[in-house]
C-alpha positions as CSV (number, residue, x, y, z in Angstrom):
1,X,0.0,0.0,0.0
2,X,3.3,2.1,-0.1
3,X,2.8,2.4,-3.6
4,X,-0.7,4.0,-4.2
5,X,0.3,7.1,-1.5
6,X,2.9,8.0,-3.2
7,X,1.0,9.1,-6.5
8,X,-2.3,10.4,-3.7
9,X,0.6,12.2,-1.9
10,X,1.9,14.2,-4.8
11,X,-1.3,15.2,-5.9
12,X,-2.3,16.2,-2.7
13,X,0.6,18.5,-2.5
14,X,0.1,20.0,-5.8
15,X,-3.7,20.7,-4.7
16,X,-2.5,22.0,-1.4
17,X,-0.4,24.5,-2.9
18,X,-2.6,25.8,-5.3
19,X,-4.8,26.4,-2.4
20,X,-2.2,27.9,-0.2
21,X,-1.1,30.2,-3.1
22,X,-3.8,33.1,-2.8
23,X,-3.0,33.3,1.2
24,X,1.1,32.8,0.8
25,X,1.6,35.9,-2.0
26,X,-0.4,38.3,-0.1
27,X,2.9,39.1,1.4
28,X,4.3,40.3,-1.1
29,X,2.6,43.6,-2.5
30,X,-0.8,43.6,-4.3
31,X,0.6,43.5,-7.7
32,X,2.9,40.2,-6.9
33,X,-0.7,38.9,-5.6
34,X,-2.3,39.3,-8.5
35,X,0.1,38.2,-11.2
36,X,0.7,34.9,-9.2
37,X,-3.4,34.9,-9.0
38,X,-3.7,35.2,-12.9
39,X,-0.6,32.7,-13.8
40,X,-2.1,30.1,-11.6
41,X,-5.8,30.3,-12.8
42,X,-4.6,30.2,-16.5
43,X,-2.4,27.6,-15.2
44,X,-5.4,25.3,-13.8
45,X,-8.0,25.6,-16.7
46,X,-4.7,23.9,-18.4
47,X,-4.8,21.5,-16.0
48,X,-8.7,21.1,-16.0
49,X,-8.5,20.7,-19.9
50,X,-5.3,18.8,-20.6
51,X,-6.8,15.8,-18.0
52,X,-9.7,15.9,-20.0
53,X,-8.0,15.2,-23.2
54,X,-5.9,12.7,-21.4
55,X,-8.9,10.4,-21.2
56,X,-8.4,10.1,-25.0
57,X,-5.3,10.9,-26.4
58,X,-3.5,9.3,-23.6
59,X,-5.3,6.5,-22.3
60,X,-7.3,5.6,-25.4
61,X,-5.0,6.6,-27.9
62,X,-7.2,8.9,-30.1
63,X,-5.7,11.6,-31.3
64,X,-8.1,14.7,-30.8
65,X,-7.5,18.1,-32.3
66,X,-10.6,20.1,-31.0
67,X,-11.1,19.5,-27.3
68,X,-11.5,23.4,-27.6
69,X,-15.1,23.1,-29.1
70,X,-16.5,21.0,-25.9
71,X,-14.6,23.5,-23.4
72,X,-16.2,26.4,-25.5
73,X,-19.7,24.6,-25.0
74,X,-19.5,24.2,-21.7
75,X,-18.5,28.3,-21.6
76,X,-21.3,29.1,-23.7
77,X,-23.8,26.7,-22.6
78,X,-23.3,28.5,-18.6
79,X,-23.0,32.3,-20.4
80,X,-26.2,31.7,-22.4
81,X,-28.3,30.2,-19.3
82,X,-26.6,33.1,-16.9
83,X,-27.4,35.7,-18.6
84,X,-30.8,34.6,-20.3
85,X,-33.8,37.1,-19.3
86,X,-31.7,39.3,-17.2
87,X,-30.1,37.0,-15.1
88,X,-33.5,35.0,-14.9
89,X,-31.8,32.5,-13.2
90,X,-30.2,34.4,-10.4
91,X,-32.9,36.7,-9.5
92,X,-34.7,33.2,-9.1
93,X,-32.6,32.0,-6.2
94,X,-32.4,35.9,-4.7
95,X,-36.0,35.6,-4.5
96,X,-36.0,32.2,-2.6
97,X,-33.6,32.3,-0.8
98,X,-32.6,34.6,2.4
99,X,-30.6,37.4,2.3
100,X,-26.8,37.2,3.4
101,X,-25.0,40.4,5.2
102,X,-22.1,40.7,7.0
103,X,-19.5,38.0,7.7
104,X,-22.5,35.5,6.8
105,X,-21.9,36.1,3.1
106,X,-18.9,34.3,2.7
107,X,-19.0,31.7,5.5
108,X,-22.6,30.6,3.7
109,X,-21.5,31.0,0.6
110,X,-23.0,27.8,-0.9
111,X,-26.3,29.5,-0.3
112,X,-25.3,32.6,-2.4
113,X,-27.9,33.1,-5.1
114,X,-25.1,33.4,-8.3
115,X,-22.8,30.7,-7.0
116,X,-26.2,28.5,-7.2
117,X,-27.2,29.1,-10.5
118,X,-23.3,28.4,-11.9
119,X,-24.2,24.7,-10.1
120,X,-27.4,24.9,-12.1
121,X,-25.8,25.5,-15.1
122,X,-23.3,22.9,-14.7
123,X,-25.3,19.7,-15.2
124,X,-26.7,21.2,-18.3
125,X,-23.4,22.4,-19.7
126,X,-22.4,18.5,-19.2
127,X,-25.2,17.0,-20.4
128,X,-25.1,19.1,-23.8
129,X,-21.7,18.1,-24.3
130,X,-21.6,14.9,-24.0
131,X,-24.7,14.2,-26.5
132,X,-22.4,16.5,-28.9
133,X,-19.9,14.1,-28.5
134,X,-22.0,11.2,-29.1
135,X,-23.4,13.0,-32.1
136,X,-19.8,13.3,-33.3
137,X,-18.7,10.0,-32.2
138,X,-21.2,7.3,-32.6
139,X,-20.3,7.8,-36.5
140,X,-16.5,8.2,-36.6
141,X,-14.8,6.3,-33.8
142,X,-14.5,3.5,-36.3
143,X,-12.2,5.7,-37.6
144,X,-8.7,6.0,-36.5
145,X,-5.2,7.7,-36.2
146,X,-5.1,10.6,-38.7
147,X,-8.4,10.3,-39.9
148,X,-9.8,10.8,-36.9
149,X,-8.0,13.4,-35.7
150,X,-8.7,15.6,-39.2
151,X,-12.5,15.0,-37.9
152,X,-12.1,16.3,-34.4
153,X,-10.2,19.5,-36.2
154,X,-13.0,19.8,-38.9
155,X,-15.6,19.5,-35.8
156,X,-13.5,22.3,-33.9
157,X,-13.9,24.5,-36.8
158,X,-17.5,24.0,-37.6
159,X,-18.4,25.2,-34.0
160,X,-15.6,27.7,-34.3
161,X,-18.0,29.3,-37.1
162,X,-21.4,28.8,-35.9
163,X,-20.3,30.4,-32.5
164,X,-18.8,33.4,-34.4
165,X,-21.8,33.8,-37.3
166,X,-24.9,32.5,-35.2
167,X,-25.8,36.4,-33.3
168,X,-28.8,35.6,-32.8
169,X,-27.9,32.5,-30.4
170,X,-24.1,33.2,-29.4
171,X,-23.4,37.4,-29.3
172,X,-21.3,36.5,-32.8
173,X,-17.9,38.1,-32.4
174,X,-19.1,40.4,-29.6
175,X,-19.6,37.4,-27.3
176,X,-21.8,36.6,-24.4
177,X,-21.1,39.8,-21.7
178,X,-21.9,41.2,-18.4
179,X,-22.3,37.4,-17.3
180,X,-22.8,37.7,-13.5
181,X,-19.5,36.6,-11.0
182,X,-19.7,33.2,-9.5
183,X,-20.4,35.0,-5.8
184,X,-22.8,37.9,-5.5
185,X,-20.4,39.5,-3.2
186,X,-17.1,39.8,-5.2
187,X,-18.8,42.9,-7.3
188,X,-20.7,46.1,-6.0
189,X,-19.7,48.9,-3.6
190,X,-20.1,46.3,-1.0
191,X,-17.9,43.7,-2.5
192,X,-15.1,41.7,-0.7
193,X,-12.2,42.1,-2.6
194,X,-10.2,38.8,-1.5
195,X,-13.5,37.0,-2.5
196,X,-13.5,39.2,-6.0
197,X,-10.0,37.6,-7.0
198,X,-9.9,34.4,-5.5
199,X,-13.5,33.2,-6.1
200,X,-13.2,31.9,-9.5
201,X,-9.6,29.9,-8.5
202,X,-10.6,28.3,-5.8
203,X,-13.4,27.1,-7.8
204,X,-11.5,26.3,-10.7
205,X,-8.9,23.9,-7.8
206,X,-12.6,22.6,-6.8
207,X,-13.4,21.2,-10.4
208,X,-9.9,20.3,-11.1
209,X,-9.6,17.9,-7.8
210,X,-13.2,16.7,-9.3
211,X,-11.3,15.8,-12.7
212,X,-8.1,14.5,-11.1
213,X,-10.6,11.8,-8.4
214,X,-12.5,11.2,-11.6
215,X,-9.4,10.0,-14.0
216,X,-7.8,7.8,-11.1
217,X,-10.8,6.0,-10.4
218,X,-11.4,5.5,-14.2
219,X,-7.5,4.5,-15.1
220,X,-8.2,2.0,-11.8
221,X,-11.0,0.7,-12.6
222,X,-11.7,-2.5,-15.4
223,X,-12.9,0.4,-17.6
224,X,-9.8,1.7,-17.8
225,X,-8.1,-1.4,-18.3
226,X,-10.3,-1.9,-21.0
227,X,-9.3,1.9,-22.6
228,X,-5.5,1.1,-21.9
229,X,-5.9,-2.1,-24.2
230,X,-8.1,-0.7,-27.2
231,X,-4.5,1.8,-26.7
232,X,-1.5,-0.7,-26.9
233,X,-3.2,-2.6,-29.6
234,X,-7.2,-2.6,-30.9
235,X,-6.9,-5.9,-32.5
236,X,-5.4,-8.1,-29.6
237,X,-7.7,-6.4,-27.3
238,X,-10.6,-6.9,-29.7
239,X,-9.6,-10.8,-29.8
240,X,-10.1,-11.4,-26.2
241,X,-13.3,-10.0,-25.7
242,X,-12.9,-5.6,-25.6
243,X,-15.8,-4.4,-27.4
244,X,-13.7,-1.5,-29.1
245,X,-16.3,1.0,-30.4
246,X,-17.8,0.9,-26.3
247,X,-14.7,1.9,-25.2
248,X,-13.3,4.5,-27.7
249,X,-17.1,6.1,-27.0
250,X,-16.3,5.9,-23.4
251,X,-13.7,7.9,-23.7
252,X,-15.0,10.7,-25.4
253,X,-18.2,10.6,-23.2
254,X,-15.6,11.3,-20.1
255,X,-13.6,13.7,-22.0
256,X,-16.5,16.0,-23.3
257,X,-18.1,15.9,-19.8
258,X,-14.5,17.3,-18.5
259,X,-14.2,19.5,-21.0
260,X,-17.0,21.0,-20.5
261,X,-16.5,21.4,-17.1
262,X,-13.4,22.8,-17.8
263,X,-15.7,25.8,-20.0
264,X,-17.7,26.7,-16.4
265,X,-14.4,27.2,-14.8
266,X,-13.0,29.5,-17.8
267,X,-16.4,31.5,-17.7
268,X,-16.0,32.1,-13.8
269,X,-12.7,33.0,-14.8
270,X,-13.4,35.7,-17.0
271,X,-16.7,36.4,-16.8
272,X,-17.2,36.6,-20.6
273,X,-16.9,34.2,-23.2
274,X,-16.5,34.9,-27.2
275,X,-15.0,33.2,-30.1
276,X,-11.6,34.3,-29.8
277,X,-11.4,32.0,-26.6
278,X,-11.5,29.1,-29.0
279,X,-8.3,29.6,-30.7
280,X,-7.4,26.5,-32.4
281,X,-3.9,27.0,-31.2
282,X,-5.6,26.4,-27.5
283,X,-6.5,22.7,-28.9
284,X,-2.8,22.3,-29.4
285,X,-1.6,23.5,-26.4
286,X,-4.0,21.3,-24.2
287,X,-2.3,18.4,-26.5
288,X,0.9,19.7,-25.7
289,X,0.4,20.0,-22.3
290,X,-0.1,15.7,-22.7
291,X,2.4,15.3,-24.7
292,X,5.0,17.0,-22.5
293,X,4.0,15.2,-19.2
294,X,3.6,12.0,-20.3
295,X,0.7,10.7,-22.3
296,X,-1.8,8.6,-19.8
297,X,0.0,9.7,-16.9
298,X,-2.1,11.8,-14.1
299,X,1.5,13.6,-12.8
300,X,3.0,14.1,-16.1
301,X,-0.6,16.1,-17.4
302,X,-0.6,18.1,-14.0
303,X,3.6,19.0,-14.5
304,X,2.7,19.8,-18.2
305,X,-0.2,21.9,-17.7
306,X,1.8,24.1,-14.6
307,X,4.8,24.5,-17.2
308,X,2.7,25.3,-19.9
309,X,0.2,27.8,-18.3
310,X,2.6,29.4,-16.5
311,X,5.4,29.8,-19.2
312,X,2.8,31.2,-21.7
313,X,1.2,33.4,-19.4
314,X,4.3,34.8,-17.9
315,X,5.6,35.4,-21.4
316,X,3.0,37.4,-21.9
317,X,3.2,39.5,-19.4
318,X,7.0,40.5,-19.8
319,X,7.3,40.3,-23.3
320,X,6.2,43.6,-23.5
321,X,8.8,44.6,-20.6
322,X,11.3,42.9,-22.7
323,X,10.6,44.6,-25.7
324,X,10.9,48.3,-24.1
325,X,14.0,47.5,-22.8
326,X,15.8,46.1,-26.3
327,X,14.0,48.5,-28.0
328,X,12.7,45.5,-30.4
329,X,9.0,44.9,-30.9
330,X,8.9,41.5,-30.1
331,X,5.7,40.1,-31.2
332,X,3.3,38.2,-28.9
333,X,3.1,35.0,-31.1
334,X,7.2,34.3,-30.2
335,X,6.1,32.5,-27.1
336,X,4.5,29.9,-29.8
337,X,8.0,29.7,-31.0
338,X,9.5,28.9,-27.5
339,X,7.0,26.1,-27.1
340,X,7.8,24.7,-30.3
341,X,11.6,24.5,-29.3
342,X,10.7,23.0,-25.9
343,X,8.6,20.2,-27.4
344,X,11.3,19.6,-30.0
345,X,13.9,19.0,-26.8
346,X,11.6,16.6,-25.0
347,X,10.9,14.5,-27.6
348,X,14.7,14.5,-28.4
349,X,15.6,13.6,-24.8
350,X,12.5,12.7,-23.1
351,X,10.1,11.0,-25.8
352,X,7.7,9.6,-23.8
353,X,7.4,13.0,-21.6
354,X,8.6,14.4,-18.4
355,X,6.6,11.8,-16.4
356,X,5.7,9.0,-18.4
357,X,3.4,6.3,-17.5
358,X,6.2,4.1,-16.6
359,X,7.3,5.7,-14.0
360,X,4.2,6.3,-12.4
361,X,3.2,2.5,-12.6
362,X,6.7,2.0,-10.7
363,X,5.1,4.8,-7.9
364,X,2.2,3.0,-7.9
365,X,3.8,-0.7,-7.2
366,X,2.1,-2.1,-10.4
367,X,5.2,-3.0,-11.9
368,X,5.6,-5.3,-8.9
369,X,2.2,-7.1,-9.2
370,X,3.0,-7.3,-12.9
371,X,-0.2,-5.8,-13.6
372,X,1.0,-4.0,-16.7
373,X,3.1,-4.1,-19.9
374,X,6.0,-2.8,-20.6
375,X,4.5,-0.2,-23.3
376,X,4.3,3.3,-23.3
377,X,2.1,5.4,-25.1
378,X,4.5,7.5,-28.1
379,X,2.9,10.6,-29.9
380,X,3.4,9.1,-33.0
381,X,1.8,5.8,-32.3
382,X,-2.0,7.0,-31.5
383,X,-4.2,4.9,-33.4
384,X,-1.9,2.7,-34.8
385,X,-3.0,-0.6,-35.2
386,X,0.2,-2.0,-34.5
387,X,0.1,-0.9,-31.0
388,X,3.7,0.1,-29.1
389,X,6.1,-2.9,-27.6
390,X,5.0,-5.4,-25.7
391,X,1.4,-4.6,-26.8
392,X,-0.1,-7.9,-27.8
393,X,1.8,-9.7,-24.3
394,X,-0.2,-7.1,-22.2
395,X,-3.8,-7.5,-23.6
396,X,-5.0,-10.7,-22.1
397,X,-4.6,-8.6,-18.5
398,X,-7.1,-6.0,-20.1
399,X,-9.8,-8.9,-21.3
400,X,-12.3,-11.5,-20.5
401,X,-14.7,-10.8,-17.6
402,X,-12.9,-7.3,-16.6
403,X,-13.8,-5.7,-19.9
C-alpha cells in the first residue's frame, strides 16, 4: 500500500499548494498577488482541460484536435443560461432564498444566489456536451489515427463558425457579456475584494480535484483497463473480448463531460466568453500540455499543464517589458516559437514526456504485481493498429470478464 500514496501524496501537494497560493503571495505587494493569482488560474484551466484530453489521447489513444469546441460549450452553454432574461436564473434564487450580510456572506456562501445558479448551469453544460460528443462520435470512432484526428479539427472548426456567425444564439464576435461573477459578493460597492480575485480559483482547484478523483478511479477501474488495451493494440484487445467501439465512446463521453467542465471554470474566470477563446492553437496547447507530461500519466498532465500555463502566461506579461527595454517589438506570437523548441527538446531527450506512465506505474507498485506491460504510449503511435512494444503480451490482463 506504499505504492498507491505516493502518487495520492503528490497530488495532494500540488492541490495543497494551489490552495495555499492566494494566502502565501499576499505578502508580497498587491501587484505580486495578482500576477501569481492570474498565472495560476490560467495555469489550472490547463490542467482542468489537458486531463480531460488525457482520457483520449492518452489513455485511449485517439488523437483529438478540437477538445476546444466542448470547453467552449461548456462556456457558452453556462454564459447563455446566466445571462438569459436578465439573469432570470439568479434573480430566481435571490427571490428564494434569504438574504446574506455581514461576515455570513462568505462563510454561507453555498447558499449565495449566483454561485447556485453556476451549479445549475453545470449539469446542463455537461449534459449538452456529452450528446455532442456522441453525435460526433457514434459515426466516426470507427475511424482511427489521422483520420480521426482531421474530424475532431473539422468539428472544432465548424463550431468555431457557428459560434462566431450564429448572433442571434451566441453574441457572434461580440460574445456573451456582463455574465454575472460566481459569488454575488465579489462585485458592488459592498464587494469583498479577496473573494472578488480568489472566487473563480478556488473554484477552478474545486473542479480540477473533481477531474483528477474522476481519472484515477477511471485509469483504476476495469474500464480503464479496457481503454489502456483498445491503446497498446485494438486488434489483440478486440480478440479477447474488448468491445472497441464501447470503449473508444467511453472515452469521449468522459472527456467531453470534462471538458465541458473545464468551459464553467474558464467563464467564472473571466466572466465573458467569445469566439476568440476558441483559438485553435488552445486545442494544441492542451495536447501539448499531454504530450509534454507523459501521455496517460495523471502527474505528467498536472507537470505539463503548470509548465505550460505558467510559461505562456508569464511570457506574456513581460514580453512587453522585454521589448521596451531592447527597444525590439517582439511580437506576442514568439512565445508559440518557444514552445515549439521545448517540445522539439523533449521529444529529443524525453520522448515519452517528463513523467511517463512508466514511471508512475513504478510509484504505484504495479510493476511489482506485474499488472501492466512494458509499453508506453509515443505521440506518433496514437491509433496505430500496431500498438507500441510489448502490446499484444499485455492485452490478455485487459480482457475476459474485466472488460
Amino acid at each position: 500500500m506504499t505504492a498507491p500514496r505516493t502518487e495520492t501524496r503528490f497530488i495532494l501537494i500540488v492541490l495543497g499548494l494551489l490552495l495555499l497560493l492566494p494566502f502565501a503571495t499576499q505578502f508580497f505587494g498587491d501587484r505580486i498577488w495578482l500576477l501569481s493569482l492570474s498565472v495560476a488560474s490560467y495555469c489550472l484551466l490547463y490542467m482542468i482541460n489537458a486531463q480531460a484530453l488525457n482520457v483520449q489521447v492518452g489513455m485511449t489513444g485517439l488523437l483529438n484536435l478540437g477538445p476546444i469546441a466542448f470547453v467552449g460549450l461548456g462556456a457558452y452553454t453556462g454564459a447563455l443560461l446566466l445571462t438569459a432574461g436578465d439573469n432570470a436564473l439568479v434573480e430566481f434564487y435571490v427571490g428564494v432564498l434569504p438574504e446574506l450580510s455581514g461576515h455570513a456572506r462568505w462563510l454561507l456562501f453555498f447558499l449565495d444566489p449566483n454561485f447556485l445558479a453556476y451549479l445549475t448551469v453545470i449539469p446542463v453544460a455537461v449534459v449538452l456536451s456529452v450528446l455532442l460528443s456522441l453525435l460526433l462520435g457514434l459515426p466516426t470512432l470507427k475511424l482511427t489515427g489521422d483520420y480521426f484526428a482531421i474530424v475532431t479539427l473539422g468539428f472544432a472548426q465548424i463550431f468555431y463558425l457557428v459560434v462566431k456567425n450564429e448572433a442571434w444564439l451566441t453574441k457572434g464576435s461580440f460574445g456573451v457579456k456582463d455574465v454575472p461573477p460566481l459569488f454575488s459578493f465579489a462585485a458592488g460597492d459592498d464587494k469583498i475584494d479577496f473573494v472578488a480575485h480568489t472566487g473563480h480559483y478556488f473554484f477552478a482547484v474545486a473542479i480540477l480535484a473533481f477531474c483528477l478523483y474522476v481519472v484515477i478511479r477511471l485509469r483504476d477501474s476495469y474500464l480503464g483497463r479496457g481503454l489502456l488495451a483498445v491503446r497498446d493494440n485494438e486488434l489483440a484487445a478486440q480478440s479477447n473480448g474488448v468491445n472497441v467501439i464501447r470503449y473508444r465512446i467511453l472515452s469521449f463521453v468522459v472527456f467531453s463531460a470534462l471538458a465541458a467542465l473545464g468551459g464553467i471554470a474558464l467563464l467564472a474566470r473571466n466572466q465573458f466568453v467569445s469566439p476568440s477563446d476558441l483559438n485553435f492553437m488552445e486545442s494544441i496547447l492542451f495536447l501539448c500540455c499531454v504530450v509534454l507530461g507523459g501521455m496517460g500519466s495523471v502527474r505528467g498532465v498536472l507537470i505539463g499543464g503548470i509548465a505550460l500555463g505558467a510559461l505562456g502566461e508569464v511570457m506574456r506579461l513581460t514580453l512587453p517589458e522585454v521589448s521596451g527595454l531592447i527597444g525590439y517589438d517582439i511580437p506576442a506570437q514568439f512565445r508559440y516559437v518557444l514552445f515549439g523548441v521545448i517540445l522539439i527538446l523533449v521529444m529529443r531527450f524525453r520522448p515519452n514526456g517528463l513523467l511517463p506512465v512508466a514511471d508512475e506505474e513504478h510509484a504505484r507498485g504495479l510493476e511489482a504485481k506485474g499488472d501492466h506491460r512494458d509499453a508506453e504510449p509515443s505521440f506518433f503511435t496514437l491509433g496505430s493498429k500496431g500498438g507500441s512494444k510489448g502490446a499484444s503480451e499485455a492485452a490478455p490482463t485487459s480482457s475476459g470478464g474485466d472488460a
